[in-house]
NULUM-323942 format. One record per atom (N, C-alpha, C): x, y, z; chain; residue number from 1; atom name. Coordinates in steps of 0.05 Angstrom, whole numbers, plus 5000, padded with zeros to 4 digits. Layout:
N
ATOM     x     y     z  unit  pos  site
ATOM     X     Y     Z     A  NUM    CA
...
//
This chain:
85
ATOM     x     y     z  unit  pos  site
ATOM  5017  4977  5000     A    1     N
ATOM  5000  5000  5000     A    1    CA
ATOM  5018  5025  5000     A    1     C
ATOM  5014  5042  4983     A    2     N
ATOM  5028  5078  4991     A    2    CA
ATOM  5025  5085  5006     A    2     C
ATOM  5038  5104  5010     A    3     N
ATOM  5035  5120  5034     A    3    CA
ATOM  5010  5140  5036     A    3     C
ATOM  5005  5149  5008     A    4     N
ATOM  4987  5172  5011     A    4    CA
ATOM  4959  5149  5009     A    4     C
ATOM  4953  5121  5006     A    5     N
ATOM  4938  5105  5011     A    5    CA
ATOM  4933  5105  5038     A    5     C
ATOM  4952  5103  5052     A    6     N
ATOM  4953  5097  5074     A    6    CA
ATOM  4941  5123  5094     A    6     C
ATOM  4951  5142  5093     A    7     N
ATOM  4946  5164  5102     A    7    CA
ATOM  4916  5169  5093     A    7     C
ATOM  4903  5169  5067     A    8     N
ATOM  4878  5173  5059     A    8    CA
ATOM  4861  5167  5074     A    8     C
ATOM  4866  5128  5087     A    9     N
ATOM  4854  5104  5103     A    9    CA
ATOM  4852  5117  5128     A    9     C
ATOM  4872  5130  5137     A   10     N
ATOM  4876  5142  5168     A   10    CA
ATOM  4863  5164  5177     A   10     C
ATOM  4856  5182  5151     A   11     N
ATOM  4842  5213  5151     A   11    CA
ATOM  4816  5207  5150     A   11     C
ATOM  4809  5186  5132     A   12     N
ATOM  4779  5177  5129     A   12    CA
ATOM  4763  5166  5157     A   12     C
ATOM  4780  5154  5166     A   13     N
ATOM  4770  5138  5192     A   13    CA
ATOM  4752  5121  5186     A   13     C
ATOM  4761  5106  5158     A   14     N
ATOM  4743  5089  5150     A   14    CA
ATOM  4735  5059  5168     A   14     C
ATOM  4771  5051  5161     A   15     N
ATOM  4773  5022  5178     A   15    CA
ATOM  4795  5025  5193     A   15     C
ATOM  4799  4999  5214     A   16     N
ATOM  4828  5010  5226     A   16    CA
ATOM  4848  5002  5204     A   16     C
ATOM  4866  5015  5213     A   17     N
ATOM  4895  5016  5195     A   17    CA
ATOM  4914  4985  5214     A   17     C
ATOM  4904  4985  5239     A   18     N
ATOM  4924  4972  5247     A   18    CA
ATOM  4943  4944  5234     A   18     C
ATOM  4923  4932  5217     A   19     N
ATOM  4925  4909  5195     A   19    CA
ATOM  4938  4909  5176     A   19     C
ATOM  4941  4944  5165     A   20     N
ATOM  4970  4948  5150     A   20    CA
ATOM  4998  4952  5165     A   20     C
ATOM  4996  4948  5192     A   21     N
ATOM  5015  4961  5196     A   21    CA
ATOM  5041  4923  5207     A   21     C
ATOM  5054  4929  5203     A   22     N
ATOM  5080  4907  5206     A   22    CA
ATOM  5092  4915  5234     A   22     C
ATOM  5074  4902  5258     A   23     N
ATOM  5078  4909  5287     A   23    CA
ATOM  5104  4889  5301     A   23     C
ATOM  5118  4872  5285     A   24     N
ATOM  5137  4856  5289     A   24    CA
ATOM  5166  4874  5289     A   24     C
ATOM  5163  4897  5277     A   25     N
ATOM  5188  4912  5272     A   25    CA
ATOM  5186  4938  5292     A   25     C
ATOM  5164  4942  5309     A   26     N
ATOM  5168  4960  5315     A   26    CA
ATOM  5185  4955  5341     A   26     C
ATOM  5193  4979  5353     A   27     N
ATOM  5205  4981  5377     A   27    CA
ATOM  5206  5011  5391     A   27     C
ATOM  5213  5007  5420     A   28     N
ATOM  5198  5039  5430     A   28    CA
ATOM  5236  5048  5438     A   28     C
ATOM  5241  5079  5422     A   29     N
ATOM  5256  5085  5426     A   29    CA
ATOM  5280  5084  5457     A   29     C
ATOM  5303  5078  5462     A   30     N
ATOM  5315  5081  5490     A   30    CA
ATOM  5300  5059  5514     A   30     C
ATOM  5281  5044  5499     A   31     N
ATOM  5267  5021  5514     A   31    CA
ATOM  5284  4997  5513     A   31     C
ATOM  5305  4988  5499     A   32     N
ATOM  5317  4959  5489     A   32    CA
ATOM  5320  4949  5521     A   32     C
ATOM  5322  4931  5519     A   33     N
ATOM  5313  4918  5559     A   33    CA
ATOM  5345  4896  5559     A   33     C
ATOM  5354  4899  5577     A   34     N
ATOM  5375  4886  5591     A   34    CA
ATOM  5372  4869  5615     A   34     C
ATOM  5372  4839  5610     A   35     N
ATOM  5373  4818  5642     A   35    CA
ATOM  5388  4834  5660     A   35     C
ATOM  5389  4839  5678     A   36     N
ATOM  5401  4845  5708     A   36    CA
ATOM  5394  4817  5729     A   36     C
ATOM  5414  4807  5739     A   37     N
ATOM  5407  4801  5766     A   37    CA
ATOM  5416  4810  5792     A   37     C
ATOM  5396  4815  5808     A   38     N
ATOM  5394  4833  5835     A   38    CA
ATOM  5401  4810  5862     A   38     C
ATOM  5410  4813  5880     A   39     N
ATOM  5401  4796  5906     A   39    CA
ATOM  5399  4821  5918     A   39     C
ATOM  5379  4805  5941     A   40     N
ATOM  5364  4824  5962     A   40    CA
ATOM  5370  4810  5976     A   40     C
ATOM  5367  4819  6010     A   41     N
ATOM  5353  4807  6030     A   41    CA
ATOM  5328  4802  6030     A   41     C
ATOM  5323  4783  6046     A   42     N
ATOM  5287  4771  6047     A   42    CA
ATOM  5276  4784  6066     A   42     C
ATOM  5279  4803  6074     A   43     N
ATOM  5262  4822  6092     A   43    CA
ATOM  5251  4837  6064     A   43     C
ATOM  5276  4852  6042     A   44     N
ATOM  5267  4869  6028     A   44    CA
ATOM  5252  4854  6009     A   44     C
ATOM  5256  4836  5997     A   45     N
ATOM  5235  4817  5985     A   45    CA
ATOM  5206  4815  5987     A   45     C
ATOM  5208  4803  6021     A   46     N
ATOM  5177  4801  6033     A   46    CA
ATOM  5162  4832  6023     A   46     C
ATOM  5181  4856  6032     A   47     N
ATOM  5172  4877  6033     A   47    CA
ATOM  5165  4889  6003     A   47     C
ATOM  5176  4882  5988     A   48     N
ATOM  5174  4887  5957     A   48    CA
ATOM  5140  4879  5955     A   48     C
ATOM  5140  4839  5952     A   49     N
ATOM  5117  4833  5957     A   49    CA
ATOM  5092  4841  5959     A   49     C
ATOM  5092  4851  5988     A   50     N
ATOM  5069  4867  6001     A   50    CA
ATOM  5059  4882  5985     A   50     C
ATOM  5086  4907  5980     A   51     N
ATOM  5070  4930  5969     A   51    CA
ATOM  5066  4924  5941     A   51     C
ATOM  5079  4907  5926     A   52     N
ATOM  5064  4899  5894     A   52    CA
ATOM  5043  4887  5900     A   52     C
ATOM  5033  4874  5922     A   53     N
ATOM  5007  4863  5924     A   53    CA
ATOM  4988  4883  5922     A   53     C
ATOM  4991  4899  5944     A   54     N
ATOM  4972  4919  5954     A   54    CA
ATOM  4967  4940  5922     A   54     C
ATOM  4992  4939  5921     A   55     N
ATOM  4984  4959  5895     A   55    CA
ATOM  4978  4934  5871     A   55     C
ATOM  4972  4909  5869     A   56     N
ATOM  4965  4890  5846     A   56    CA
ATOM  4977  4894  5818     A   56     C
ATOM  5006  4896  5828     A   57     N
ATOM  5029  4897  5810     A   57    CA
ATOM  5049  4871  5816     A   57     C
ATOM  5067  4864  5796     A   58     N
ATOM  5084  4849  5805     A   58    CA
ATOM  5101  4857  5830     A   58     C
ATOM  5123  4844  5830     A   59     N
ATOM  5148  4849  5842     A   59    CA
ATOM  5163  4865  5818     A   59     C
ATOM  5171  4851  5793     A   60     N
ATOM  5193  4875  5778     A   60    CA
ATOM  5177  4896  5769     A   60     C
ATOM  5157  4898  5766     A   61     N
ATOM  5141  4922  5759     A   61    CA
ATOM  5144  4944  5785     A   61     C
ATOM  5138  4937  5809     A   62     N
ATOM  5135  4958  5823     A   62    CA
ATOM  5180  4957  5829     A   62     C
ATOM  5191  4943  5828     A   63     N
ATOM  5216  4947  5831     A   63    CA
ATOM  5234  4966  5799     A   63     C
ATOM  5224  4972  5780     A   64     N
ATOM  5231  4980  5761     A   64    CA
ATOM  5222  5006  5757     A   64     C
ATOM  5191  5008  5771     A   65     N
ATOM  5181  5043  5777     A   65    CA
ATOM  5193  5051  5796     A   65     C
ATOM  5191  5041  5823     A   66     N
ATOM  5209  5055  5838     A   66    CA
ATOM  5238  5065  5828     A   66     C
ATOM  5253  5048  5815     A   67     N
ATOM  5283  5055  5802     A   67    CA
ATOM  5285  5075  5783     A   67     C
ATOM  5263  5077  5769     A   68     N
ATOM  5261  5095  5752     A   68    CA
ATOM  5253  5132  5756     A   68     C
ATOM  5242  5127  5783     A   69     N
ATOM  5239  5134  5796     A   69    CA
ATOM  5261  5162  5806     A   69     C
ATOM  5271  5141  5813     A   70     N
ATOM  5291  5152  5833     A   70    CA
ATOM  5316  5165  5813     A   70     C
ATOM  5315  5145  5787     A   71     N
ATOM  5343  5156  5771     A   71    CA
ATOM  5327  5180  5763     A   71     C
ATOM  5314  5184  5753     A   72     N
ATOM  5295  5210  5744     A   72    CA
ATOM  5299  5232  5761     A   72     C
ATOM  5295  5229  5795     A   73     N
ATOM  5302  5251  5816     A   73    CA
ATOM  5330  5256  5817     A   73     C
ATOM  5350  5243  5805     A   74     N
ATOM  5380  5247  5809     A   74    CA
ATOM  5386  5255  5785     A   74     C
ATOM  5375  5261  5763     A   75     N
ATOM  5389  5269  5734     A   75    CA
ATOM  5401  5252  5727     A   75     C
ATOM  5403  5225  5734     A   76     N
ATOM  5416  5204  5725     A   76    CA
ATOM  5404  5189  5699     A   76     C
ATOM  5374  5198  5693     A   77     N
ATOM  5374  5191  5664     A   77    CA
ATOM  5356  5208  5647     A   77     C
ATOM  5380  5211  5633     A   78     N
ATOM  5376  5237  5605     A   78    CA
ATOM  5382  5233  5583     A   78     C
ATOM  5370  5243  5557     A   79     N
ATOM  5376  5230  5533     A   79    CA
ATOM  5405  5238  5521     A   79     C
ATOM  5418  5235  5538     A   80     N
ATOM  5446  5237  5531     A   80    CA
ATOM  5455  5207  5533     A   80     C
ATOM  5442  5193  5550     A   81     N
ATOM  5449  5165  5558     A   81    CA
ATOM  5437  5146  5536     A   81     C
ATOM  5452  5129  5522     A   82     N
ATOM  5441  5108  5504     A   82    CA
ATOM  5447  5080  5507     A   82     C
ATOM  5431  5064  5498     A   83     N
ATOM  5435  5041  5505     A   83    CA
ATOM  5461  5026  5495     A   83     C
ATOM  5479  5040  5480     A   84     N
ATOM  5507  5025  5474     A   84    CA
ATOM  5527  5041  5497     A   84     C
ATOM  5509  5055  5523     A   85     N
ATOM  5535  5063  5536     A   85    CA
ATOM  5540  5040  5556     A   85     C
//
């Protein structure tokens, strides 16, 4: 399909577009994900736990907001930083 097909399809709001689109290639910029492994203590564990419960989140979910978190309050991540550093 062209582009100005494509765009026509999207202006029209005929049908969704999402069917043209090739969602296997995409990727979300400065997102590429790296294994880490962490040890904790099992106090902080248990404690992780709890509060991903309470809040009905995982454990790396609520451990990856909080981190994110925190690098965000320190200027520690800015788009100066890329994933080949």
């Amino acid at each position: 399909m062209k582009a100005k097909d494509f765009d026509k399809k999207f202006d029209d709001n005929k049908s969704d577009i999402v069917g043209d689109l090739d969602l296997s290639a995409i990727r979300r910029p400065n997102q590429k994900q790296r294994r880490v492994n962490v040890d904790f203590p099992t106090w902080m564990v248990e404690s992780l736990d709890k509060e991903a419960s309470r809040l009905g989140v995982t454990r790396q979910s609520i451990i990856k907001v909080w981190l994110a978190e925190r690098l965000e309050q320190s200027g520690s991540n800015n788009s100066k930083h890329s994933d080949a550093a």
